[in-house]
Backbone as numpy.savetxt, mean C-alpha at the origin, in Angstrom:
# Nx Ny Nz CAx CAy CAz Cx Cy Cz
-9.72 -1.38 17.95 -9.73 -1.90 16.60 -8.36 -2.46 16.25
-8.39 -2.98 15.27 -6.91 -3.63 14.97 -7.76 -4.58 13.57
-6.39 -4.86 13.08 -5.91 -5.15 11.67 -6.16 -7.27 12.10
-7.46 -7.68 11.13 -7.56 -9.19 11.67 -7.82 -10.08 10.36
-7.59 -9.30 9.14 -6.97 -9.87 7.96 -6.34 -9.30 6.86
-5.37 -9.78 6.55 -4.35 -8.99 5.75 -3.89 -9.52 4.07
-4.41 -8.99 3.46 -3.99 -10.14 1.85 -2.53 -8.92 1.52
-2.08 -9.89 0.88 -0.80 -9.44 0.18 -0.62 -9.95 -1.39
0.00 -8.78 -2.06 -0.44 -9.76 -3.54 0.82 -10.19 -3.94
0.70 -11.98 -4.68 1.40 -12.81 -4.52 2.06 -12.78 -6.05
3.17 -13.11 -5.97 3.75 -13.13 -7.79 4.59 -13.76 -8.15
5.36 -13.96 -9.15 6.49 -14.81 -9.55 7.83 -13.89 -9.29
7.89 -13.08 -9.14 8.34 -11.35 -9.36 9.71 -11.73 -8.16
10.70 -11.97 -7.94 11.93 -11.96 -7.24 11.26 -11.15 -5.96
10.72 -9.79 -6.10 10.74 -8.80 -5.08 9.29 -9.12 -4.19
8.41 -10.35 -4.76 7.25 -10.73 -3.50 7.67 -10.90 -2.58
9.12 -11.49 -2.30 9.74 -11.69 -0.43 9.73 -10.53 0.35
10.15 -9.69 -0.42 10.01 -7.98 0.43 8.57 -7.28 1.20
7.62 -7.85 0.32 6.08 -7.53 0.70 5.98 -8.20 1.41
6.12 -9.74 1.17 5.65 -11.04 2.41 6.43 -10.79 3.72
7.31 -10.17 3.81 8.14 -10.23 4.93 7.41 -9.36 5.92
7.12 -8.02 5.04 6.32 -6.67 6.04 4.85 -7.71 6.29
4.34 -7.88 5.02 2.90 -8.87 5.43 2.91 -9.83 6.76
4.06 -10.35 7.01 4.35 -11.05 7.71 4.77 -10.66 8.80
5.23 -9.76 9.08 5.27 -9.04 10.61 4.33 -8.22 10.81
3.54 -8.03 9.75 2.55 -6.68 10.74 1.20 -7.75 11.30
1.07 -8.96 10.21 -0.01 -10.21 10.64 0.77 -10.82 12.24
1.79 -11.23 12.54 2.11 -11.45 14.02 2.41 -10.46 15.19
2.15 -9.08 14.62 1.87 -7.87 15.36 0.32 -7.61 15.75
-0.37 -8.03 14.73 -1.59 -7.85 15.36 -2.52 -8.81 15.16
-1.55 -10.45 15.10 -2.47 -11.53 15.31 -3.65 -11.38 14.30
-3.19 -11.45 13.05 -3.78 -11.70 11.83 -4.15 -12.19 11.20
-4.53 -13.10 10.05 -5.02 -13.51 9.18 -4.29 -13.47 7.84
-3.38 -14.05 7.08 -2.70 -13.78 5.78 -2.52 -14.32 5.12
-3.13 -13.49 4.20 -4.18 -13.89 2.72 -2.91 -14.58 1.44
-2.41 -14.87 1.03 -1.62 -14.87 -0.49 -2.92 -14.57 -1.09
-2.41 -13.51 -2.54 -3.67 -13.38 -3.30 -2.64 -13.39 -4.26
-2.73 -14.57 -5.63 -2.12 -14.52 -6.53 -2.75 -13.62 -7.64
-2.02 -13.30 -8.47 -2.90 -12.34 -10.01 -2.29 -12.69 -10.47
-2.66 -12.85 -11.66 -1.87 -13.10 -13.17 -2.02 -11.67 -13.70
-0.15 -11.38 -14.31 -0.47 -9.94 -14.77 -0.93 -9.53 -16.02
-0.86 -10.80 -17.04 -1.41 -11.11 -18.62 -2.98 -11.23 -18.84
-3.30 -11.03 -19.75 -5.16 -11.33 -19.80 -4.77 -12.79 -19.92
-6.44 -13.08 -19.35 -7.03 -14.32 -19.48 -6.84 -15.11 -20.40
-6.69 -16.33 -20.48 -6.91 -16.83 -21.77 -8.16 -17.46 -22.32
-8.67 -17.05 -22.37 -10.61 -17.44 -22.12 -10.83 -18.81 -23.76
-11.68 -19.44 -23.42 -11.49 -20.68 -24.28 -12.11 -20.30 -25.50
-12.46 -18.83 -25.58 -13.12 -18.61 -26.93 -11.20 -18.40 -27.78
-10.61 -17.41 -27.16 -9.35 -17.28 -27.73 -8.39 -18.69 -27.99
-8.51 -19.28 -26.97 -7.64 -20.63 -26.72 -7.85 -21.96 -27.74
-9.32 -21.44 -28.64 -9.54 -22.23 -29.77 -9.01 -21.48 -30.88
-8.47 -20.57 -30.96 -7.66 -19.93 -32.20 -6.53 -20.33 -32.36
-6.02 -20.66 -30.98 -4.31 -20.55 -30.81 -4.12 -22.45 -31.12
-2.84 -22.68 -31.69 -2.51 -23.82 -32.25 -2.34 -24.65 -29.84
-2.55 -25.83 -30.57 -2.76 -26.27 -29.12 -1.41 -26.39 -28.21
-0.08 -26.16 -28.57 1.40 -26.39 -28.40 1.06 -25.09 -27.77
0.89 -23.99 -28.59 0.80 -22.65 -27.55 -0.09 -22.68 -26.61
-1.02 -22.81 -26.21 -2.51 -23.27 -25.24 -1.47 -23.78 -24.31
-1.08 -25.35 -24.32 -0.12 -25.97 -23.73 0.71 -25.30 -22.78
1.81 -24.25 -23.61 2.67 -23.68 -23.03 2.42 -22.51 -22.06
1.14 -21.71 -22.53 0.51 -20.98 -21.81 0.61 -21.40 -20.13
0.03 -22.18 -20.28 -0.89 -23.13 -19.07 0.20 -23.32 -18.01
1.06 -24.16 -19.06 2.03 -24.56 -18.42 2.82 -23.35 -17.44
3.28 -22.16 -18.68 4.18 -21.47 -17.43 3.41 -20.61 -16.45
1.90 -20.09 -16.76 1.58 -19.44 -15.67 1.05 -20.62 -14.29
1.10 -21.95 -14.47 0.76 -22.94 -13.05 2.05 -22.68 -12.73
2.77 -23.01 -13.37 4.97 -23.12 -13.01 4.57 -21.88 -11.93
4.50 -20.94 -12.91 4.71 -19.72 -12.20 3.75 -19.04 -10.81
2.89 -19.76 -10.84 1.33 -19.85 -9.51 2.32 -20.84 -8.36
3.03 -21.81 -8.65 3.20 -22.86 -8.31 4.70 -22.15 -7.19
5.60 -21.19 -8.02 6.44 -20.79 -7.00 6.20 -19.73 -6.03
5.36 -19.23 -6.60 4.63 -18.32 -5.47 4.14 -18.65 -4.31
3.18 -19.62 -4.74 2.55 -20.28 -3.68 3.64 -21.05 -2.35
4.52 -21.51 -3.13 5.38 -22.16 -2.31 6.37 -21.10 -1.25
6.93 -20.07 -1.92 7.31 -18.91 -1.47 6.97 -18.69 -0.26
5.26 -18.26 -0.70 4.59 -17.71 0.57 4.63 -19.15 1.70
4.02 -20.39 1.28 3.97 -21.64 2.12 5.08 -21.41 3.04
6.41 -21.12 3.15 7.34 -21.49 3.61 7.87 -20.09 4.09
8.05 -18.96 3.80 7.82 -18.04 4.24 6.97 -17.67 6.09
5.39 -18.10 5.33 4.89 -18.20 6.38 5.12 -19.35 7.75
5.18 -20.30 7.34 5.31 -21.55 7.84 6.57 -21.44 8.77
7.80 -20.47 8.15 9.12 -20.55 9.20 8.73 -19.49 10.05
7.41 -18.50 9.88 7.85 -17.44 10.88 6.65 -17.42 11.76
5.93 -19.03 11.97 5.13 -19.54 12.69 3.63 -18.59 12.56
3.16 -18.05 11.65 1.89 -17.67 11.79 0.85 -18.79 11.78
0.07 -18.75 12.24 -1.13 -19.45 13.11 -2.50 -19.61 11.71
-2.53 -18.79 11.06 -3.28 -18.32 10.04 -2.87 -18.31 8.66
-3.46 -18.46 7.78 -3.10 -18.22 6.56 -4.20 -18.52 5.45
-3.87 -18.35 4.47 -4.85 -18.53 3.18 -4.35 -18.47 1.60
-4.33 -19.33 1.11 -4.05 -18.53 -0.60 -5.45 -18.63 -1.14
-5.12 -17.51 -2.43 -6.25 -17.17 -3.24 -5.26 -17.01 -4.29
-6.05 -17.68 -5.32 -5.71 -17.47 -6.76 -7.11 -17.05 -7.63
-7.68 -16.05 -7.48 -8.91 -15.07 -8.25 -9.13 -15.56 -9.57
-10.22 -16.13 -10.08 -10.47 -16.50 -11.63 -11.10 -14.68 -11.94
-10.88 -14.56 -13.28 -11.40 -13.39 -13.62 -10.04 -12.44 -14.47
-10.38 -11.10 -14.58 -9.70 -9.94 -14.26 -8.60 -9.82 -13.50
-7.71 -9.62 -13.21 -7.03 -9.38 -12.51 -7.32 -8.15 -11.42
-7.16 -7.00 -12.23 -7.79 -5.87 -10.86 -9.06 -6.03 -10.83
-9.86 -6.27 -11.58 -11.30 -6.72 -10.88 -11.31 -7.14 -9.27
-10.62 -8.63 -10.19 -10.19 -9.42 -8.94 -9.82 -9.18 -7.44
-8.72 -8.35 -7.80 -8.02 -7.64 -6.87 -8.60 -6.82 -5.67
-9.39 -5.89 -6.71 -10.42 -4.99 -5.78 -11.66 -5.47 -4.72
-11.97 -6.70 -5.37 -13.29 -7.15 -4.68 -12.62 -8.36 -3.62
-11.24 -8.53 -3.67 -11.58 -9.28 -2.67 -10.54 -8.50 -1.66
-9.94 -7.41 -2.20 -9.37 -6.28 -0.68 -10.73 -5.50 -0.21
-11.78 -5.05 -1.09 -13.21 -4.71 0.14 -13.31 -5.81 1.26
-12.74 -7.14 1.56 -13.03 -7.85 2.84 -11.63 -8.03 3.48
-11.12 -7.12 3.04 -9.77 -7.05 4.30 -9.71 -5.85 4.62
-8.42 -5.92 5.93 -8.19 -4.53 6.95 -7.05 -4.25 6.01
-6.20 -4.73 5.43 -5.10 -4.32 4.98 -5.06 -4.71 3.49
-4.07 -4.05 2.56 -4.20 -4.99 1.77 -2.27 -4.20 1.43
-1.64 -5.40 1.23 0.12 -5.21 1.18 0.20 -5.30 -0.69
0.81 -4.34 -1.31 1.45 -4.14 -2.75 2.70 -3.77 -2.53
3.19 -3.78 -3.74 4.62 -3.75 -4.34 4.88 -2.37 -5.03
5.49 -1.36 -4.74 6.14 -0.28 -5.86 6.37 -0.56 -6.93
5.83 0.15 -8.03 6.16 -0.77 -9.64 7.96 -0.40 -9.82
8.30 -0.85 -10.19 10.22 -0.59 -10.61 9.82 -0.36 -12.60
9.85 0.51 -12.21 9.83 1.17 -13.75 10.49 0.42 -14.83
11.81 -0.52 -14.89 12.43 -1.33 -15.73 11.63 -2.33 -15.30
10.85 -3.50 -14.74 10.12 -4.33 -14.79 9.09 -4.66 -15.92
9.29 -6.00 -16.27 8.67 -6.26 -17.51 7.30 -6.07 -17.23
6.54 -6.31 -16.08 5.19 -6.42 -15.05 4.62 -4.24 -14.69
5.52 -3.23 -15.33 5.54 -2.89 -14.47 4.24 -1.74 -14.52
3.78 -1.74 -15.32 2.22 -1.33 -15.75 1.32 -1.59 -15.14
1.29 -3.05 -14.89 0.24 -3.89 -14.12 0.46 -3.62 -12.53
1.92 -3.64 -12.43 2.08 -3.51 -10.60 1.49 -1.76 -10.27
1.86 -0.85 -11.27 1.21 0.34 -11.19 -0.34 0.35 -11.32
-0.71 -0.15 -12.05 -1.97 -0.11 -12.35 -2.69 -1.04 -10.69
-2.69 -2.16 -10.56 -2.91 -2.70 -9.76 -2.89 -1.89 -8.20
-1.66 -0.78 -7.77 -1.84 -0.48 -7.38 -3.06 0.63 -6.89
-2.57 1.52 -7.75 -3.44 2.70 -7.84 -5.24 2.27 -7.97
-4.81 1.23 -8.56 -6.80 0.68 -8.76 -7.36 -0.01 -7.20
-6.15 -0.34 -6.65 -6.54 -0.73 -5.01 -6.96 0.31 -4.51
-6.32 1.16 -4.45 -6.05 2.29 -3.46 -7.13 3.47 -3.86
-7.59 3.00 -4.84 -8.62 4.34 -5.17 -9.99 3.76 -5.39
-10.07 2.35 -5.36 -11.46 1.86 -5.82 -12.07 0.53 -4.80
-10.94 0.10 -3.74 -11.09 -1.14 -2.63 -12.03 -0.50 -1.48
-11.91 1.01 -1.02 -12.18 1.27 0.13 -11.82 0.64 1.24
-10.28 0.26 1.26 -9.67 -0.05 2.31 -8.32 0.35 2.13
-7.32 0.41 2.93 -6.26 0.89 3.19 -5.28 0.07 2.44
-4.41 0.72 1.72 -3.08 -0.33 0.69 -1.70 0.45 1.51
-0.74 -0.70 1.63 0.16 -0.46 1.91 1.31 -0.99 1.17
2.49 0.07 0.44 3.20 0.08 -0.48 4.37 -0.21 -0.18
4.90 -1.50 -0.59 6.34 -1.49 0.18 7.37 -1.51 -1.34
8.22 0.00 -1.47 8.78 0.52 -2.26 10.06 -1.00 -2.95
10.09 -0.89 -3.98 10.82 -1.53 -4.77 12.63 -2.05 -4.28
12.88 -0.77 -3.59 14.39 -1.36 -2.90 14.08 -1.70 -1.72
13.13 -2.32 -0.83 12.57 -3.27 0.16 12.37 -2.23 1.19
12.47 -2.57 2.52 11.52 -2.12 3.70 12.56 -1.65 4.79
12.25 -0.83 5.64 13.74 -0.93 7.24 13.34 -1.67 7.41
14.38 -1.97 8.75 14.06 -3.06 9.47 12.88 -3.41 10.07
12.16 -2.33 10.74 10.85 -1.78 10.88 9.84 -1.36 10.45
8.35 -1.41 11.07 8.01 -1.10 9.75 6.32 -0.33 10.83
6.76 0.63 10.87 5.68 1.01 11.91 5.77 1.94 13.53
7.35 1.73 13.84 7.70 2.20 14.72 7.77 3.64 14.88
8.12 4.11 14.04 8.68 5.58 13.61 7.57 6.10 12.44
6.62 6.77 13.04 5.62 7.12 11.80 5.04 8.32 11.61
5.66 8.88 10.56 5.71 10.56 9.65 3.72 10.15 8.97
2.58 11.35 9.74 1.89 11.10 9.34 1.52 12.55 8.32
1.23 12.26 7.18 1.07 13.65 6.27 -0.31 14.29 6.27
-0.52 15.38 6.97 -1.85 16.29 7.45 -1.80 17.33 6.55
-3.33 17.15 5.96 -3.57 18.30 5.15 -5.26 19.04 5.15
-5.60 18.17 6.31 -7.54 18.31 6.81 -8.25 17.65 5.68
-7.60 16.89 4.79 -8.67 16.39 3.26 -9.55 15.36 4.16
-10.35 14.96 3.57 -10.86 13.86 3.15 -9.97 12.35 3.63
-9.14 12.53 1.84 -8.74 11.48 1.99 -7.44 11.05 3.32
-6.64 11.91 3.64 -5.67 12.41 4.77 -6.53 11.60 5.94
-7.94 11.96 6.04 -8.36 11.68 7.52 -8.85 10.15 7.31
-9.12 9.77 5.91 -9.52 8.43 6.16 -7.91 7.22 6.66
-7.05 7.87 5.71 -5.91 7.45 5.84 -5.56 7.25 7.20
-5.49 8.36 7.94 -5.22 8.67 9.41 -6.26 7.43 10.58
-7.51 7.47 9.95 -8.58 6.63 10.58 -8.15 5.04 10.37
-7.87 4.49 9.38 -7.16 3.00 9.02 -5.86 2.36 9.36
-5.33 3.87 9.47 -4.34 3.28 10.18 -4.01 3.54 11.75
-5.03 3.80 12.47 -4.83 3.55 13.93 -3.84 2.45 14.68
-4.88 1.50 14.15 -4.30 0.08 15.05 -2.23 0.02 15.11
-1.85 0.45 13.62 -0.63 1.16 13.77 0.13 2.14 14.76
-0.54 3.14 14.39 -0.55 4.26 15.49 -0.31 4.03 16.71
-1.44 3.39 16.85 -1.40 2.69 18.55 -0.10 2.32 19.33
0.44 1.28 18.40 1.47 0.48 19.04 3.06 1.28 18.35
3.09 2.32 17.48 4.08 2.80 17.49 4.84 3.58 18.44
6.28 3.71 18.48 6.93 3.87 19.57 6.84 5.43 19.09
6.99 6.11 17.90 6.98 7.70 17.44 6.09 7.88 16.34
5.04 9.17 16.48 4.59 9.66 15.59 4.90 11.15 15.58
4.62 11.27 14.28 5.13 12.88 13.78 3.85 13.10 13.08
3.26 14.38 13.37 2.01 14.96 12.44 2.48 16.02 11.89
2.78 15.74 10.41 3.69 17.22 9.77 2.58 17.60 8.68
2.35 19.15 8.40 1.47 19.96 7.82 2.36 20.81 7.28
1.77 21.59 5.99 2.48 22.69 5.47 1.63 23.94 5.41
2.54 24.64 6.18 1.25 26.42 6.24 0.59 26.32 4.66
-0.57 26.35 4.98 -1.21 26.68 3.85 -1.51 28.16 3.15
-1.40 28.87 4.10 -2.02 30.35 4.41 -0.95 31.17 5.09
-0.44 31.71 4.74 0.86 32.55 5.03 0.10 33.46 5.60
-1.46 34.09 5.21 -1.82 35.33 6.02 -2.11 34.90 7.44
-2.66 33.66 7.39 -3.47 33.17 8.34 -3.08 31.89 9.02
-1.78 31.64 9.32 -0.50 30.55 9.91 -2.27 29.67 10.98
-2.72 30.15 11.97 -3.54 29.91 12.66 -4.33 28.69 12.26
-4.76 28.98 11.07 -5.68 27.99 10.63 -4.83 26.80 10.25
-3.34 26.69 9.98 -3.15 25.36 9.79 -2.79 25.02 11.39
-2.23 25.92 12.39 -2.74 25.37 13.58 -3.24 24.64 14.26
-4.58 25.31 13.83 -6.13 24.79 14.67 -6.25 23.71 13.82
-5.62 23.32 12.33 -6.20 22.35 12.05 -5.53 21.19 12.25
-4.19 21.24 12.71 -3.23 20.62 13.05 -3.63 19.95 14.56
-4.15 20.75 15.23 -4.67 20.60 16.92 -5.52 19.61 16.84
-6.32 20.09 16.31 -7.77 18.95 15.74 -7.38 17.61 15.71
-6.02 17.19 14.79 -5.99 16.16 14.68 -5.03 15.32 16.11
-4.09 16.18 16.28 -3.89 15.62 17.66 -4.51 15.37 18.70
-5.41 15.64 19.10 -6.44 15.62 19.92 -7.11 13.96 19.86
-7.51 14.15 18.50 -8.48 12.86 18.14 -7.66 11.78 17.96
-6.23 11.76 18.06 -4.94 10.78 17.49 -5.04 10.58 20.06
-5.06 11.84 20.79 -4.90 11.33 21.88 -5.91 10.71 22.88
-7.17 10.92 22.13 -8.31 10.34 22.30 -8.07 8.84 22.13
-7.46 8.10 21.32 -7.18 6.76 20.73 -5.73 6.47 21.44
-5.13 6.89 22.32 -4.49 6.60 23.23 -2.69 7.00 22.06
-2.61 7.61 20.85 -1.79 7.98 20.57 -0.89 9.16 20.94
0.20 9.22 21.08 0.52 11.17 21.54 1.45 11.30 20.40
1.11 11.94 19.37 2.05 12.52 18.02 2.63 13.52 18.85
3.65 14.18 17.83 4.28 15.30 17.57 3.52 15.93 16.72
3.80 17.33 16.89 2.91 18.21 15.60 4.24 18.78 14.80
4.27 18.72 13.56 5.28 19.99 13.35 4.56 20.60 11.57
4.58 22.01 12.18 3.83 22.52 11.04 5.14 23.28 10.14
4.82 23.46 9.21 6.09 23.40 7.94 5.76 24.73 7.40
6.88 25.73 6.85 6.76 26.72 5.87 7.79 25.70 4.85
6.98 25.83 3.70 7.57 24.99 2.32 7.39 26.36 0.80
8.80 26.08 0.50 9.01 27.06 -0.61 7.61 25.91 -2.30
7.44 26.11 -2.87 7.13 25.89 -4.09 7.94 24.76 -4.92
7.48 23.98 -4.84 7.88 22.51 -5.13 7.10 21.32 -5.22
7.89 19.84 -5.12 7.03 18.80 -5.25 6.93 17.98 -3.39
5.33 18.49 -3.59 5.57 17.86 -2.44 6.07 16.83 -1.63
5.47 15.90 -2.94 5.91 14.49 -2.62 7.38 14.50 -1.93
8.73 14.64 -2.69 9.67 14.74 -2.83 9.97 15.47 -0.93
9.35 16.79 -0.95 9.50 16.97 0.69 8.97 15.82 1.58
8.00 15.41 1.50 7.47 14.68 2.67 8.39 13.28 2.39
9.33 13.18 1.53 10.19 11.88 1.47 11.23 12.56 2.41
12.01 13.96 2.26 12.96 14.51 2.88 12.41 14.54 4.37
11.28 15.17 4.53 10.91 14.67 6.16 10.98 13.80 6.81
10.32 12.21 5.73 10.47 11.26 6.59 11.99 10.57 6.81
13.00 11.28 6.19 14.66 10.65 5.86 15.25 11.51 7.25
15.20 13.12 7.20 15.06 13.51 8.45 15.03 13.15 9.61
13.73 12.51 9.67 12.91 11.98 11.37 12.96 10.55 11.32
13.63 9.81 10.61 14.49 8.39 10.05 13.18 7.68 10.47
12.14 7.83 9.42 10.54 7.38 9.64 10.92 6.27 8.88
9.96 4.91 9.32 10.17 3.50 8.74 8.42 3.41 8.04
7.96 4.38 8.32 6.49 4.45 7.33 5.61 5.90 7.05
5.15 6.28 6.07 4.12 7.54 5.75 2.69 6.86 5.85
2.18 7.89 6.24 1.09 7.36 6.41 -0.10 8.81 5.18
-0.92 8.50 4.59 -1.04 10.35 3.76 -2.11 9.62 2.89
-3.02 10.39 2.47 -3.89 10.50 1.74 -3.43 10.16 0.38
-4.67 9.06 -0.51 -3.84 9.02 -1.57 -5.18 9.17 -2.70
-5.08 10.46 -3.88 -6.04 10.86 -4.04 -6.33 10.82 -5.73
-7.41 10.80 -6.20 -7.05 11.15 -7.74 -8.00 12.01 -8.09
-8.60 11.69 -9.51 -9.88 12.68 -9.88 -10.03 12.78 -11.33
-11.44 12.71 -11.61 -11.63 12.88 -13.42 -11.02 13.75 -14.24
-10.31 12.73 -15.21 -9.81 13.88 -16.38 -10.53 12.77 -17.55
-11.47 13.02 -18.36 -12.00 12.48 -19.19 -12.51 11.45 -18.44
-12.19 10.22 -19.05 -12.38 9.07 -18.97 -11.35 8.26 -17.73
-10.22 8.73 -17.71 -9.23 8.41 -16.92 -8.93 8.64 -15.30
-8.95 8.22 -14.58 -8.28 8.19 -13.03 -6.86 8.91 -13.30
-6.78 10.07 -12.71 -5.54 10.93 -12.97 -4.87 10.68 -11.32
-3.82 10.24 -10.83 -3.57 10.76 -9.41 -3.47 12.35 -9.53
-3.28 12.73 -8.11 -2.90 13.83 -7.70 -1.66 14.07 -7.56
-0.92 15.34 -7.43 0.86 15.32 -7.70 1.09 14.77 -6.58
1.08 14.40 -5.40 1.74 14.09 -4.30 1.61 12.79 -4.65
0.32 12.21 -4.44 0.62 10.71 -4.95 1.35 9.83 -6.21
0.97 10.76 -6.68 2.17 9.97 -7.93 3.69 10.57 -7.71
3.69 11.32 -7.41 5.48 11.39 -6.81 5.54 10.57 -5.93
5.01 10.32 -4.72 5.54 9.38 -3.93 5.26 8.01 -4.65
4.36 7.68 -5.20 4.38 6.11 -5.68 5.61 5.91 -6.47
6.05 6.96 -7.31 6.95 6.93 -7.78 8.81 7.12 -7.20
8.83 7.61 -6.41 9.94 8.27 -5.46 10.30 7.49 -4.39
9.38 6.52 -3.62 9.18 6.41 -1.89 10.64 5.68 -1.81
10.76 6.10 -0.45 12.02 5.21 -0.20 11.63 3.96 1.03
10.46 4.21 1.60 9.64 3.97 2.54 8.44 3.25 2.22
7.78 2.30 3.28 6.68 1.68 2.85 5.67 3.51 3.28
4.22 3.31 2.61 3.56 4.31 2.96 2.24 3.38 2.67
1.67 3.88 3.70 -0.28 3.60 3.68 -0.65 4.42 3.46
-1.55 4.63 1.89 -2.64 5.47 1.77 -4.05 4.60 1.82
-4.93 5.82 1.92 -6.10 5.43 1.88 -6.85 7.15 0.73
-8.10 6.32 0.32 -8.74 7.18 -0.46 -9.92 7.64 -0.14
């Protein structure tokens, strides 16, 4: 298996070169397909509203979000174009924005986002956008944190084991990775102080099925004092000088709302590292 189209989401935003760059080496790593997917991070301006507004504003509207479609696009054009990919595509989505977003990462292997930077005027939407990929696409998002990427981006890979669900889908999407990395680390935290064994055996499990797929991890199982996890599995991967996490990324009903789980929102918030979750 392997990764044979990849969208990345496209913006006016200074920090899209940082995404396009990883987008752009992991698409000539595994002979890809790469998507630009522009969003607009403002609502629509739908022509029922656009007859309220005096026509100078309509005008100006228009005007700066094409301006602003217009450097993106070019960005990526040239971007791609100097680092010879074979493939390519833009998309600019009419609609919703995460609507948008979501339905057209269900037809990719990858889909590349941005860490929101908390002082960003955008930075609601880059959060939101994310988390709505990653919990509602059923495909794998990969986060490349706000102060940019190593040099690498795949070589060195801290994978976070916890037997969930979401952990193993994570683990399952990102193979084609796996594969061609030069180090993996499978790190777990005793769950069971009476019973060390069972994170063991459950630790074994996954190595096994990682050497079945022609991978050979490391295992290393963890005693962890009471804390944020997130925050450790950043100290692990700084440790084992990991250039990606790979970990389950999870949420769950509180009312009406998509709540993450503490690990994921610390790391979305924290990473120093790109990380692939899956849900």
């Amino acid at each position: 298996m392997s990764f044979r189209t990849i969208i990345v989401h496209a913006d006016a935003n200074a920090r899209f070169k940082q995404r396009l760059d990883v987008a752009i080496r992991l698409a000539l790593e595994f002979g890809a397909e790469l998507v630009g997917m522009y969003l607009v991070p403002t609502a629509a301006l739908t022509p029922s509203v656009a007859a309220l507004l005096p026509s100078d504003v309509v005008a100006g509207y228009l005007r700066e979000t094409g301006e602003a479609q217009h450097r993106a696009e070019s960005v990526f054009r040239q971007a791609t174009q100097a680092a010879g990919l074979p493939s390519i595509d833009w998309r600019a989505p009419a609609g919703a924005a995460i609507e948008a977003a979501i339905a057209q990462a269900r037809c990719a292997d990858l889909v590349v986002v941005g860490q929101a930077k908390p002082d960003d005027i955008d930075a609601l939407f880059a959060m939101e956008l994310t988390t709505s990929v990653m919990l509602s696409a059923g495909r794998p998002t990969l986060i490349v944190p706000y102060i940019g990427s190593p040099p690498t981006v795949g070589e060195n890979v801290l994978v976070a084991w916890d037997g969930g669900r979401e952990a193993a889908r994570a683990v399952a999407d990102a193979l084609p990775i796996l594969a061609k990395a030069k180090k993996v680390v499978v790190t777990s935290i005793n769950s069971d102080s009476e019973h060390p064994a069972n994170d063991a055996l459950m630790q074994s499990r996954l190595v096994a099925y990682l050497r079945c797929h022609d991978v050979d991890p490391k295992a290393n199982v963890c005693d962890r004092n009471d804390g944020d996890v997130g925050e450790w599995l950043l100290s692990q991967a700084a440790d084992l000088g990991t250039d990606l996490i790979v970990m389950g990324g999870y949420g769950h009903p509180r009312l009406r709302e998509m709540v993450l789980g503490g690990a994921t929102q610390s790391i979305l918030e924290t990473m120093t590292v790109p990380v692939l979750m899956s849900h």
